[in-house]
Biotite code that builds the C-alpha atoms (Angstrom):
import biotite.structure as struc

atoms = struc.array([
    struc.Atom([12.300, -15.336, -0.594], chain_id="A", res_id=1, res_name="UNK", atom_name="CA", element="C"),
    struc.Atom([10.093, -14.627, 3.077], chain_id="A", res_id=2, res_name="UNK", atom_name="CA", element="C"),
    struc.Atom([8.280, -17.835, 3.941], chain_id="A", res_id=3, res_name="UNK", atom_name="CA", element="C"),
    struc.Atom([4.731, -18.046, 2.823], chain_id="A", res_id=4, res_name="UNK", atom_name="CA", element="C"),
    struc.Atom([2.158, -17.610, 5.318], chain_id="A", res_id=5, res_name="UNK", atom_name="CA", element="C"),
    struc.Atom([-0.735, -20.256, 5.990], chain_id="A", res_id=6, res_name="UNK", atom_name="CA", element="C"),
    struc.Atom([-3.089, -19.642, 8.260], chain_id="A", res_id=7, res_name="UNK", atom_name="CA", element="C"),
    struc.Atom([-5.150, -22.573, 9.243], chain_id="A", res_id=8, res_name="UNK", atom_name="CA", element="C"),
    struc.Atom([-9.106, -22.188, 10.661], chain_id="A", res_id=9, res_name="UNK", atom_name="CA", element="C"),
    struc.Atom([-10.172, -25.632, 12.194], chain_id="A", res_id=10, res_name="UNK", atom_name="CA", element="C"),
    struc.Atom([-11.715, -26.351, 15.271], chain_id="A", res_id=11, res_name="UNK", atom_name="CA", element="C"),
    struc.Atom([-10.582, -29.766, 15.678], chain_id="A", res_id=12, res_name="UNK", atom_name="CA", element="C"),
    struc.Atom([-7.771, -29.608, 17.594], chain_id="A", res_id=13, res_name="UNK", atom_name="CA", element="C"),
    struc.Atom([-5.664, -32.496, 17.065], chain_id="A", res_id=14, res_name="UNK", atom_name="CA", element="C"),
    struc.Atom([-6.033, -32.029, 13.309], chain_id="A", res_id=15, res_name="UNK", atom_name="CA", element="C"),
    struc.Atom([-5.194, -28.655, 13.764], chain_id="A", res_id=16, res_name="UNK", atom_name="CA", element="C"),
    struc.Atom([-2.004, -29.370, 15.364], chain_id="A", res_id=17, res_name="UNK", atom_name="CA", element="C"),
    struc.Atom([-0.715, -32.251, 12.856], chain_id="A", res_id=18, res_name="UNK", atom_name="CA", element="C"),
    struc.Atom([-1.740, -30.125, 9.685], chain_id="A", res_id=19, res_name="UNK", atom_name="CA", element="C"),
    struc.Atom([0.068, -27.118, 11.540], chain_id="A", res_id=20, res_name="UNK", atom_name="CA", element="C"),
    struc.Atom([3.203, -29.579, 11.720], chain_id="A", res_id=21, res_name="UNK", atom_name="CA", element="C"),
    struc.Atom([2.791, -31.079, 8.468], chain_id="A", res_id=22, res_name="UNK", atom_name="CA", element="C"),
    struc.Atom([2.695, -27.662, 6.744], chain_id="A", res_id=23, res_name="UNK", atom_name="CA", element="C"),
    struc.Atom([5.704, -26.548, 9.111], chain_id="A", res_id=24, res_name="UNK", atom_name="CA", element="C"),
    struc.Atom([7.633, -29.498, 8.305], chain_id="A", res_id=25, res_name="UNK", atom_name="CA", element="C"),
    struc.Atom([7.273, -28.607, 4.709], chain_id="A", res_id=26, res_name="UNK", atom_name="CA", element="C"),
    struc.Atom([8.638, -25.382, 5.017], chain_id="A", res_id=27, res_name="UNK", atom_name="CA", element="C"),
    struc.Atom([5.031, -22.819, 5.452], chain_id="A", res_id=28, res_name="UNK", atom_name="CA", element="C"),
    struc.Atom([5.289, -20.619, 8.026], chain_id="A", res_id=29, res_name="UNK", atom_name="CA", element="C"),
    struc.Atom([1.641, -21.377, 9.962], chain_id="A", res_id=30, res_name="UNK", atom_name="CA", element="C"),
    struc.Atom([-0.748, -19.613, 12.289], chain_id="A", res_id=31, res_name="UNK", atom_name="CA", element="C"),
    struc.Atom([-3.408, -21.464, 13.790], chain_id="A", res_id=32, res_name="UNK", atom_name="CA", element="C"),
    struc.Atom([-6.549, -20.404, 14.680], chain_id="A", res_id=33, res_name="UNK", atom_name="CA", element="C"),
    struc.Atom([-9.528, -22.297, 16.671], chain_id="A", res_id=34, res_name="UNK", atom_name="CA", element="C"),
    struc.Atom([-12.742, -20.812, 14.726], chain_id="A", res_id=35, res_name="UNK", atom_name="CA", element="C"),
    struc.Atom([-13.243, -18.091, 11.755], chain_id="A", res_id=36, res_name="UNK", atom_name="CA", element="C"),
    struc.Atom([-13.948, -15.040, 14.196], chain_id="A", res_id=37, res_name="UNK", atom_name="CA", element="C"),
    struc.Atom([-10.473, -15.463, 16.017], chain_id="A", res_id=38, res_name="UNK", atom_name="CA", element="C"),
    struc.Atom([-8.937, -15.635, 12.498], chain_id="A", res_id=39, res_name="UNK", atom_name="CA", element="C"),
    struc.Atom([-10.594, -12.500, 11.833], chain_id="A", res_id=40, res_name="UNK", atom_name="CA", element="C"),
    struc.Atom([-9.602, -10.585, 14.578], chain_id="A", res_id=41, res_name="UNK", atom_name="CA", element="C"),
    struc.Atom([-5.633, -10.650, 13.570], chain_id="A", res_id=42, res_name="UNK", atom_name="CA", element="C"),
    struc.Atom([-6.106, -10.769, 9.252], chain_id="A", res_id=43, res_name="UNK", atom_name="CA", element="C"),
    struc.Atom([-6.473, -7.594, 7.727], chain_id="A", res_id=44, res_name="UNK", atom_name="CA", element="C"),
    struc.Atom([-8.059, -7.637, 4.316], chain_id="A", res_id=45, res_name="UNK", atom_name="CA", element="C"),
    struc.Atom([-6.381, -4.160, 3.237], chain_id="A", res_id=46, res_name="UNK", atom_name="CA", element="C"),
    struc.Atom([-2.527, -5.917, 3.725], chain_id="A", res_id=47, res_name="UNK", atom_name="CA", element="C"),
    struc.Atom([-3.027, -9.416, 2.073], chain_id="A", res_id=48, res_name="UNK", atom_name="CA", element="C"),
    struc.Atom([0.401, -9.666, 0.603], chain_id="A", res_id=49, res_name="UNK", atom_name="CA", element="C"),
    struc.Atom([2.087, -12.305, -1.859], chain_id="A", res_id=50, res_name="UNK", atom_name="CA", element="C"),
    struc.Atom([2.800, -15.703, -0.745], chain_id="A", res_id=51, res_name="UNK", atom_name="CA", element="C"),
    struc.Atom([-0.535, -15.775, 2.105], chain_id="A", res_id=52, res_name="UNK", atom_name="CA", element="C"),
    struc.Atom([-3.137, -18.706, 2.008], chain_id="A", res_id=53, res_name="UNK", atom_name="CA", element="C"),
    struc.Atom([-5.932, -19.812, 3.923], chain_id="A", res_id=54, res_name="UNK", atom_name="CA", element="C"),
    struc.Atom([-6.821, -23.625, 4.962], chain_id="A", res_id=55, res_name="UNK", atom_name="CA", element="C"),
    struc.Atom([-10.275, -24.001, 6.601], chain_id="A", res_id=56, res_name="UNK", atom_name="CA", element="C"),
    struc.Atom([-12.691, -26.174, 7.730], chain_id="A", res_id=57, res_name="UNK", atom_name="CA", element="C"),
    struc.Atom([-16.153, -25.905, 6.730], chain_id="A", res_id=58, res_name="UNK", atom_name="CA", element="C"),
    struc.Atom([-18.347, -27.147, 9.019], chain_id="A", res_id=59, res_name="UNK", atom_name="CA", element="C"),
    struc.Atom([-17.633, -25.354, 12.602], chain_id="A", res_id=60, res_name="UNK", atom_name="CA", element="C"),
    struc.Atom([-19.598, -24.022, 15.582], chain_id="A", res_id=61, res_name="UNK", atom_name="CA", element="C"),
    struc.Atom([-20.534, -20.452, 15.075], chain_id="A", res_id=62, res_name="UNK", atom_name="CA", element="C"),
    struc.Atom([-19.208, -19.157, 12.233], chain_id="A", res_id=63, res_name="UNK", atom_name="CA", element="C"),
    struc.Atom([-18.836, -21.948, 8.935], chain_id="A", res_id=64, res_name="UNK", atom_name="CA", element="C"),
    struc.Atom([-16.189, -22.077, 6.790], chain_id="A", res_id=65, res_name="UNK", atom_name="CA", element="C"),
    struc.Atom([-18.816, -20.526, 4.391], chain_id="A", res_id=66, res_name="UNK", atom_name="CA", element="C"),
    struc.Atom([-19.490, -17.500, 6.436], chain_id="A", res_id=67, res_name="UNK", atom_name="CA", element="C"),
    struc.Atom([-16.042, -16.906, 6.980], chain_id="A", res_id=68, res_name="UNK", atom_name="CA", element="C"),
    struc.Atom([-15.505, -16.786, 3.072], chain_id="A", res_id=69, res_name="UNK", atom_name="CA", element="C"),
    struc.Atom([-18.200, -14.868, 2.863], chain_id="A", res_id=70, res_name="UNK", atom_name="CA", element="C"),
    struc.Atom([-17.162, -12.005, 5.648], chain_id="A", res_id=71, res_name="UNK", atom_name="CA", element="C"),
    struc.Atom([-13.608, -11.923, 3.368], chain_id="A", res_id=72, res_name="UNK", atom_name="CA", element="C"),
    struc.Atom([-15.412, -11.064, 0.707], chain_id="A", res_id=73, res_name="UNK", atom_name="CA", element="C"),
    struc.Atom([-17.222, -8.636, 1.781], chain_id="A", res_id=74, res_name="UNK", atom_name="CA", element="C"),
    struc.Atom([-13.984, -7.417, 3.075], chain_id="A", res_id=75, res_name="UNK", atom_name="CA", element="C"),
    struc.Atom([-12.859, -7.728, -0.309], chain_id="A", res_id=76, res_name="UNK", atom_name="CA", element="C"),
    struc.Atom([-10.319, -10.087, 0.200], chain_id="A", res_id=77, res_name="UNK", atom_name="CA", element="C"),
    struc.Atom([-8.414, -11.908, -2.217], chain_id="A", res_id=78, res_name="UNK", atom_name="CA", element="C"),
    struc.Atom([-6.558, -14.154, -0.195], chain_id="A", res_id=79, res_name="UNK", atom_name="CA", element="C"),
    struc.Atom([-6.525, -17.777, -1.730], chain_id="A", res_id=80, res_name="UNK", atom_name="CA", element="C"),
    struc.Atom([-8.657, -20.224, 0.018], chain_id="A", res_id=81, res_name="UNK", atom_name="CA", element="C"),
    struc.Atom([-8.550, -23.985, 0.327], chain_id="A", res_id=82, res_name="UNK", atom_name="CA", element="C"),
    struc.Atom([-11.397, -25.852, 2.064], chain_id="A", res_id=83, res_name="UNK", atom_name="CA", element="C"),
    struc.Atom([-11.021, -29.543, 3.868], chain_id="A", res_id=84, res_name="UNK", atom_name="CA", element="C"),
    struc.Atom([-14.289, -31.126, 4.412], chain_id="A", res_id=85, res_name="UNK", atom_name="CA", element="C"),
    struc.Atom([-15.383, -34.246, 5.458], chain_id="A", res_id=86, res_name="UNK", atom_name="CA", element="C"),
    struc.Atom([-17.523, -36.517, 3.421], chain_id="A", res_id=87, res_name="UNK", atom_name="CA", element="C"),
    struc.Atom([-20.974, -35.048, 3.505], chain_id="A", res_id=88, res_name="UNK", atom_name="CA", element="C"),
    struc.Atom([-19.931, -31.624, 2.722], chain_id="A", res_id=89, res_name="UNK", atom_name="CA", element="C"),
    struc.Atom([-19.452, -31.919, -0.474], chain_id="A", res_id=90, res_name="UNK", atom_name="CA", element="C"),
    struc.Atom([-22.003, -29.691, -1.669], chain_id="A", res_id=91, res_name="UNK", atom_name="CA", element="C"),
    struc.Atom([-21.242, -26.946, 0.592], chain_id="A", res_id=92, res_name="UNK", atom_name="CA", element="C"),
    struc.Atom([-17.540, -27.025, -1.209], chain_id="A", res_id=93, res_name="UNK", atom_name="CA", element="C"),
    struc.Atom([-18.973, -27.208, -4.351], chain_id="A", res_id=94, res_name="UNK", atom_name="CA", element="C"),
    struc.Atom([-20.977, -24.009, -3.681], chain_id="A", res_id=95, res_name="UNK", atom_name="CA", element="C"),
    struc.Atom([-17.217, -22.319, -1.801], chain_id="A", res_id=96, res_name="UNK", atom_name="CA", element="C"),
    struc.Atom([-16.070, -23.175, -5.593], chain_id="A", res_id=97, res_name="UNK", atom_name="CA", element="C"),
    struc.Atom([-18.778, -21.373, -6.715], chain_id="A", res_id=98, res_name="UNK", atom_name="CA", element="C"),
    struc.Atom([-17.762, -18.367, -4.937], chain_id="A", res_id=99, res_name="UNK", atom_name="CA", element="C"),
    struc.Atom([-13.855, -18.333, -5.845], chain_id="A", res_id=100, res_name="UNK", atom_name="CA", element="C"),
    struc.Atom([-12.594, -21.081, -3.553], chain_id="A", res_id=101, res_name="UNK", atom_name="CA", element="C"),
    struc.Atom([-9.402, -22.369, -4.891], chain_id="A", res_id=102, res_name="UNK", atom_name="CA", element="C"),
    struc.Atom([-9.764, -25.876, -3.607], chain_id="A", res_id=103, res_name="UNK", atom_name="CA", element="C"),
    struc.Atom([-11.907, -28.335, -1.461], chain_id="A", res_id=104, res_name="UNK", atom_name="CA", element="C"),
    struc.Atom([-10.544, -31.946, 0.176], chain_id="A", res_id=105, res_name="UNK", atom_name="CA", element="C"),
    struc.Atom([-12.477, -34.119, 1.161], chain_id="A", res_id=106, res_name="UNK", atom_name="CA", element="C"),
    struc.Atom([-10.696, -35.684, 4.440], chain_id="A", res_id=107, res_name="UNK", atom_name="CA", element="C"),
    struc.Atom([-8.708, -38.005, 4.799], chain_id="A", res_id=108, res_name="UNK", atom_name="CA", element="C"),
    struc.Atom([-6.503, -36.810, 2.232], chain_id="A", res_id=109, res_name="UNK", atom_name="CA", element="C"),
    struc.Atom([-2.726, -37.351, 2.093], chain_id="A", res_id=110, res_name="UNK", atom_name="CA", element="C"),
    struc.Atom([-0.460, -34.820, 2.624], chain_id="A", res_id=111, res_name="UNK", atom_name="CA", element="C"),
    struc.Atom([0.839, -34.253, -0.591], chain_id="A", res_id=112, res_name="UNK", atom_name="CA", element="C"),
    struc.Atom([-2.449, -33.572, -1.940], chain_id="A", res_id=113, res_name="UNK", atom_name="CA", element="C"),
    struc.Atom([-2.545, -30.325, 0.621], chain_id="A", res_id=114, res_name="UNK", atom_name="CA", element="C"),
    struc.Atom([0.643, -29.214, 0.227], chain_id="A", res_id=115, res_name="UNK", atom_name="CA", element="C"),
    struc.Atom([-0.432, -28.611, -3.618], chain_id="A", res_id=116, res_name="UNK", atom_name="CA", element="C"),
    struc.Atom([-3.430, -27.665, -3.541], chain_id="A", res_id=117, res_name="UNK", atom_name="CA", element="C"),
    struc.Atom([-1.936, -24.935, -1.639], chain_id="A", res_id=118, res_name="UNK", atom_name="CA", element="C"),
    struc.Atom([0.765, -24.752, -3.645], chain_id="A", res_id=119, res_name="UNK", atom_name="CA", element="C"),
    struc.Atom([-1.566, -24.480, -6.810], chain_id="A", res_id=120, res_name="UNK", atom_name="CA", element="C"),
    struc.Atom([-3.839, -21.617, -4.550], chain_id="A", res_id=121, res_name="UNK", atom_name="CA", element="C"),
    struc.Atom([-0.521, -19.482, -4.426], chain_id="A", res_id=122, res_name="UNK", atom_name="CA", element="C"),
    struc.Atom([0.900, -19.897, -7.999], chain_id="A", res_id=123, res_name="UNK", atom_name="CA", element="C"),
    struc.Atom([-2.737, -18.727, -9.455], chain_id="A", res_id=124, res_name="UNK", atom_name="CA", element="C"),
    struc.Atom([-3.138, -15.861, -6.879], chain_id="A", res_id=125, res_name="UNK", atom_name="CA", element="C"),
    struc.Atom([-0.073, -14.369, -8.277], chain_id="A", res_id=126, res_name="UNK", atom_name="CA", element="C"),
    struc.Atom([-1.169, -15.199, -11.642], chain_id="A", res_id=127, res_name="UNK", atom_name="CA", element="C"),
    struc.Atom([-3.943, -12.660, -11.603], chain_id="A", res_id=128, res_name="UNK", atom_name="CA", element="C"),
    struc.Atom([-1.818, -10.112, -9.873], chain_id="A", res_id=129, res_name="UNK", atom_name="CA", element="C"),
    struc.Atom([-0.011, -9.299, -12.870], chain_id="A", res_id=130, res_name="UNK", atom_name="CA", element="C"),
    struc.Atom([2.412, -10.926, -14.284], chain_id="A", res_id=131, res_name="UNK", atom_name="CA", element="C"),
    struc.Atom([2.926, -11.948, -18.145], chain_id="A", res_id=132, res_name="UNK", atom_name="CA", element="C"),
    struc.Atom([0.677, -14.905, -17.942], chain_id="A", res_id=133, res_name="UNK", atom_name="CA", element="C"),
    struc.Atom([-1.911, -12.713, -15.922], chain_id="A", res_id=134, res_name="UNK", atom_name="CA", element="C"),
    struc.Atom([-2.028, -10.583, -19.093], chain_id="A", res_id=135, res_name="UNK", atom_name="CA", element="C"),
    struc.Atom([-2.938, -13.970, -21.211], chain_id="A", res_id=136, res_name="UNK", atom_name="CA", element="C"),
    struc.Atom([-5.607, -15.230, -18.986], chain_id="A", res_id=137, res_name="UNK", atom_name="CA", element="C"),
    struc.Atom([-7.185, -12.089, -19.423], chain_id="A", res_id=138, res_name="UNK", atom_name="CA", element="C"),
    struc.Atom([-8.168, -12.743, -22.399], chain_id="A", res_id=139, res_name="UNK", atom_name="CA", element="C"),
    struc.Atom([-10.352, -15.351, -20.881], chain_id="A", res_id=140, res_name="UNK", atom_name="CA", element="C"),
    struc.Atom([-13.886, -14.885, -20.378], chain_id="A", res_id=141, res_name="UNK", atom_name="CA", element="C"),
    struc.Atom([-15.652, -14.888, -16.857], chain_id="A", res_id=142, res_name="UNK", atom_name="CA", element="C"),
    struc.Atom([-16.971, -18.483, -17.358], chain_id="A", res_id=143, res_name="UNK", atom_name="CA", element="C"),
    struc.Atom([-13.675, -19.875, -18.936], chain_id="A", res_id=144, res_name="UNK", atom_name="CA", element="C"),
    struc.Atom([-11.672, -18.437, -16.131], chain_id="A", res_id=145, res_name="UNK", atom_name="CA", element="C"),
    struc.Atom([-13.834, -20.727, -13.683], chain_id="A", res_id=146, res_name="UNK", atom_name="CA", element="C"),
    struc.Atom([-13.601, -24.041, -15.980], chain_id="A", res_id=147, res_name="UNK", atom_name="CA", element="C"),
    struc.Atom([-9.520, -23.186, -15.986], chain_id="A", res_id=148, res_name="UNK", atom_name="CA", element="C"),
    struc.Atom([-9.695, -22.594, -12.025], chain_id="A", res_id=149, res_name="UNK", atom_name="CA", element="C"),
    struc.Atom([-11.493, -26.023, -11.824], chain_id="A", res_id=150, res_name="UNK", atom_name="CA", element="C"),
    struc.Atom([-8.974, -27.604, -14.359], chain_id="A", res_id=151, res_name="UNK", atom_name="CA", element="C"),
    struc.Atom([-6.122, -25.959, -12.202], chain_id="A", res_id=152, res_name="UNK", atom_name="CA", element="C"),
    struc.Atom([-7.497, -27.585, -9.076], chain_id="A", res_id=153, res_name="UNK", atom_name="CA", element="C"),
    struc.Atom([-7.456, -31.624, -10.684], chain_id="A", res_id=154, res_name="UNK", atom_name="CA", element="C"),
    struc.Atom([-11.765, -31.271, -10.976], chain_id="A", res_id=155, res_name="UNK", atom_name="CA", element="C"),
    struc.Atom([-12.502, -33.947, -13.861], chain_id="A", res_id=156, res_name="UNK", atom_name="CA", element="C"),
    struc.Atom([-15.227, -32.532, -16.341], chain_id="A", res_id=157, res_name="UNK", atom_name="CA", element="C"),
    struc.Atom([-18.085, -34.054, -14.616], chain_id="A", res_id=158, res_name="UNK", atom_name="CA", element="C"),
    struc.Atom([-17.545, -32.638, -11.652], chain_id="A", res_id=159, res_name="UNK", atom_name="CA", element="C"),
    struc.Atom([-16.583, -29.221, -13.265], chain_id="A", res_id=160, res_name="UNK", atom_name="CA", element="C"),
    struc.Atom([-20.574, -29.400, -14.925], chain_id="A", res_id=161, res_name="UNK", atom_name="CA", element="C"),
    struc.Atom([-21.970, -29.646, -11.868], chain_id="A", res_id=162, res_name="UNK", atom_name="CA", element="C"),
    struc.Atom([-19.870, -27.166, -9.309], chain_id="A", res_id=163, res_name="UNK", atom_name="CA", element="C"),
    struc.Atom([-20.853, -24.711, -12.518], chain_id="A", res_id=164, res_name="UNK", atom_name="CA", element="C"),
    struc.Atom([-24.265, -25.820, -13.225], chain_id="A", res_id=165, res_name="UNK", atom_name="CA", element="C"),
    struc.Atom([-23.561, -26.423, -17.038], chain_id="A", res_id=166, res_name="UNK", atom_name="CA", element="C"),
    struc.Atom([-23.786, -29.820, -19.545], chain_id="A", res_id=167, res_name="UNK", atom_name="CA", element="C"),
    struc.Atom([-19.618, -31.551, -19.681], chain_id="A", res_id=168, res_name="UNK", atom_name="CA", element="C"),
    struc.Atom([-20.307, -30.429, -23.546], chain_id="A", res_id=169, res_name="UNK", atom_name="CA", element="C"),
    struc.Atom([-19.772, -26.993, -22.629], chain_id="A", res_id=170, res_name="UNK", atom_name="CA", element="C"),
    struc.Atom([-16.950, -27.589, -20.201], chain_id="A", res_id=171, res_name="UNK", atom_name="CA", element="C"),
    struc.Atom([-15.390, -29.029, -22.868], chain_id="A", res_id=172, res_name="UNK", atom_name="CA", element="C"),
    struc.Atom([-16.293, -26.216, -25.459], chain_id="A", res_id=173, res_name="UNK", atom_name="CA", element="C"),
    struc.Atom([-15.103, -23.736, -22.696], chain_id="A", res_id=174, res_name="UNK", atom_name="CA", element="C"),
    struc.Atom([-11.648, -25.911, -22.340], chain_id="A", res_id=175, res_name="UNK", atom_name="CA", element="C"),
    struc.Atom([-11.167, -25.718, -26.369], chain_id="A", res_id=176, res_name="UNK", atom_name="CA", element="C"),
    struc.Atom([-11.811, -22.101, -26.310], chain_id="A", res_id=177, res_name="UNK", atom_name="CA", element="C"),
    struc.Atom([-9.552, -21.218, -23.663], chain_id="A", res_id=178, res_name="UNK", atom_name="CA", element="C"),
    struc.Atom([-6.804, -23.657, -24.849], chain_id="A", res_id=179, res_name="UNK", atom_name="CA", element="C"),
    struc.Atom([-6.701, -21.615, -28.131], chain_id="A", res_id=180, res_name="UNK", atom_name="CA", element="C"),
    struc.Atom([-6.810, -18.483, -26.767], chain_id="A", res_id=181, res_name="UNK", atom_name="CA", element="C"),
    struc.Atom([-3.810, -18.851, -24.637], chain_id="A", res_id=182, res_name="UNK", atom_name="CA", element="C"),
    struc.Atom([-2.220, -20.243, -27.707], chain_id="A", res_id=183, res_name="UNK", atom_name="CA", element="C"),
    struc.Atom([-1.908, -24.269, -25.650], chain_id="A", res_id=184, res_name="UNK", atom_name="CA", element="C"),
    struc.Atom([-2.273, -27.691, -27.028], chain_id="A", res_id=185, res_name="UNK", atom_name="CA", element="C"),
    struc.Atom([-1.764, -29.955, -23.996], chain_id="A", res_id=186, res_name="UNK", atom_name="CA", element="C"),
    struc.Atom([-3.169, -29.861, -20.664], chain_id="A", res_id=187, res_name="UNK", atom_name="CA", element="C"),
    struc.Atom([0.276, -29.714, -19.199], chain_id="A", res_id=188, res_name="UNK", atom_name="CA", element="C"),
    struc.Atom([1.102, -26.965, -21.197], chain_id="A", res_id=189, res_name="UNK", atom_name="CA", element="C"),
    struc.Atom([-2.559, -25.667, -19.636], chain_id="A", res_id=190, res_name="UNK", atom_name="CA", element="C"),
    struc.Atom([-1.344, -26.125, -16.228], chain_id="A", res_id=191, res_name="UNK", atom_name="CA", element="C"),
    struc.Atom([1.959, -24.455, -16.994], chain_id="A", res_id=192, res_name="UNK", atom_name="CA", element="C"),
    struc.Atom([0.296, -21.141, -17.826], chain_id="A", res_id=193, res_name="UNK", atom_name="CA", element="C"),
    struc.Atom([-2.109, -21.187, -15.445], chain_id="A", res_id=194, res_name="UNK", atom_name="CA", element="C"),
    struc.Atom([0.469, -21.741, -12.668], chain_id="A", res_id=195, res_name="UNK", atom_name="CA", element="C"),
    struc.Atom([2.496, -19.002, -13.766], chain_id="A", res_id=196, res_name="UNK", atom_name="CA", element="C"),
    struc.Atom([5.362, -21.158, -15.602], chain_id="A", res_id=197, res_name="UNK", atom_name="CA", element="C"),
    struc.Atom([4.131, -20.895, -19.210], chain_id="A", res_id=198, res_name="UNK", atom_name="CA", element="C"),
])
């Protein structure tokens, strides 16, 4: 199996370096980059493979982690995205959610958290490219394939009403619906499908 490829956009450099080592260390292969525009200039939308997964601030000078999601999909990019954030940006992740961000972290956050939220970003993106359990979640409508994201990313029912703009009722109505569809009764049985090991 070829190493999966993260390629990290911050323009802090001494977190830079330590998240490049951390994600080393547990086994990613990692490229680097200082802003979004350098990150573009060597990713090319048309070859996003398997296994590939972008960390990135969202606050930085020139181009924002926002813009930079936003020039990817204009590329049409798929590539799975994780956003760290500090504090205060909060809202700013909730709206990358909005537009098919796998993940935001607020920072500090401990190193195991990354490593699977990333991990989680990767078993979904090859999800939807089409295996078995792709076909299930198909079956999914539009909104219930968000709420499932949102589940699939540890975002509690509050928090899923308000990235979506809709009461916790209907989360919950959406969770039901999509439970029975792909024929689940647990949440870990949830999380198994959605991850690709139902």
């Amino acid at each position: 199996m070829t190493a999966t490829r993260i390629y990290l956009v911050d323009d802090n450099d001494g977190f830079r370096d330590s998240t490049a080592w951390l994600l080393e260390t547990a086994g990613f292969e990692v490229r680097a980059f200082a802003s979004g525009a350098a990150f573009l200039t060597v990713f090319d939308s048309t070859r996003h493979g398997d296994g590939e997964c972008l960390v990135s601030d969202i606050r930085m000078p020139e181009m924002s982690g926002l813009q930079l999601q936003d020039e990817l999909l204009r590329r049409g990019s798929t590539l799975p995205l994780v956003f760290v954030t500090a504090h205060g940006d909060v809202p700013l992740a909730v709206e990358a959610m909005r537009k098919g961000a796998s993940n935001f972290l607020e920072k500090p956050f401990s190193d195991d958290a990354l490593i699977d939220a990333i991990r989680n970003a990767l078993s979904r993106d090859r999800v939807q490219a089409g295996s078995p359990q792709g076909a299930a979640l198909a079956k999914l409508s539009p909104r219930e394939r968000q709420v499932l994201d949102l589940v699939v990313a540890s975002k509690p029912n509050k928090i899923i009403a308000d990235i979506l703009g809709i009461s916790i009722k209907t989360v919950e109505l959406h969770r039901a619906n999509m439970m029975s569809k792909l024929g689940v009764r647990s949440l870990p049985e949830l999380m198994k499908v959605a991850l690709g090991h139902g």
